[in-house]
C-alpha positions in Angstrom: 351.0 100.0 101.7 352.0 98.1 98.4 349.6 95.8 96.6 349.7 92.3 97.7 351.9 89.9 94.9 349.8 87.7 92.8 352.8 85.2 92.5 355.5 85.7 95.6 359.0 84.7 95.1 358.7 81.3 96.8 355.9 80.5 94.1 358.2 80.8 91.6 360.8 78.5 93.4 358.5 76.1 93.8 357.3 76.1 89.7 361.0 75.5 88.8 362.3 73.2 91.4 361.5 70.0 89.5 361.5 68.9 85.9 360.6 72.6 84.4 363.8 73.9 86.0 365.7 71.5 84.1 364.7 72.6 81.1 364.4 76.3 82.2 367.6 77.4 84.0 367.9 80.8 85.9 369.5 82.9 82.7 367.6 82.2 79.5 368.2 83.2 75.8 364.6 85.1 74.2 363.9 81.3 72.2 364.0 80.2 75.8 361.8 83.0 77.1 359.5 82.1 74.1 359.7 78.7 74.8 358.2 79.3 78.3 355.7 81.5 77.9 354.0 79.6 74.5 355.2 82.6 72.3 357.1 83.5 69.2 360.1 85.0 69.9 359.1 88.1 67.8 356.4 88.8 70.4 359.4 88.5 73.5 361.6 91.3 70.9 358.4 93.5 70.8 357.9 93.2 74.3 361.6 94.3 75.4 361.1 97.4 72.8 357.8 98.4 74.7 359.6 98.1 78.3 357.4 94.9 79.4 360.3 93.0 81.0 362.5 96.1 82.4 364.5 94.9 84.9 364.4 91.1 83.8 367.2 91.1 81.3 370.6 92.3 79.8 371.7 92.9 76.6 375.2 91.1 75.7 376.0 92.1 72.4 373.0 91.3 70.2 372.3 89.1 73.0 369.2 89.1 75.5 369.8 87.1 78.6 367.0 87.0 80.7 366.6 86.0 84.7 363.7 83.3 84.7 362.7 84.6 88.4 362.3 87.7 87.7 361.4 87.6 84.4 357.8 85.7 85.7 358.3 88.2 89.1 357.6 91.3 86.6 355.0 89.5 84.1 352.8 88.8 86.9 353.6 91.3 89.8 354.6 94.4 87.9 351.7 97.2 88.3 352.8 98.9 85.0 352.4 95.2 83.0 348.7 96.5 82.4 349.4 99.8 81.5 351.5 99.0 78.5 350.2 99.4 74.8 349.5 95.7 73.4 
């Protein structure tokens, strides 16, 4: 049986549904993703190269776009997060 979420999908809803999802919509840029998290957006380019956000973005060109959902759905919920050289 899988490990219990420590954020579920409706959590996430919930943070975005008033004034932060105004300012955060559901595709973000990596200054957006930055913005969100309190980082530099070297730290976001770093975490892409070490495979911290699989699954949570494209690349468009020399574009990221990122999913907000499951961008925070993988940060928190992802069992391999841990696991990752800092």
């Amino acid at each position: 049986m899988g490990k219990k979420p420590i954020i579920s999908l409706a959590d996430i809803e919930r943070a975005f549904a008033k004034e932060s999802g105004q300012q955060f919509r559901p595709i973000l840029s990596a200054a957006d993703v930055a913005t969100l998290l309190n980082l530099s957006i070297k730290t976001i380019y770093e975490w892409v190269a070490k495979g911290h956000f699989d699954g949570a973005f494209r690349k468009r060109g020399k574009h990221l776009l990122f999913w907000r959902d499951k961008l925070i759905d993988v940060l928190f919920n992802d069992p391999n997060w841990s696991t990752h050289e800092e």
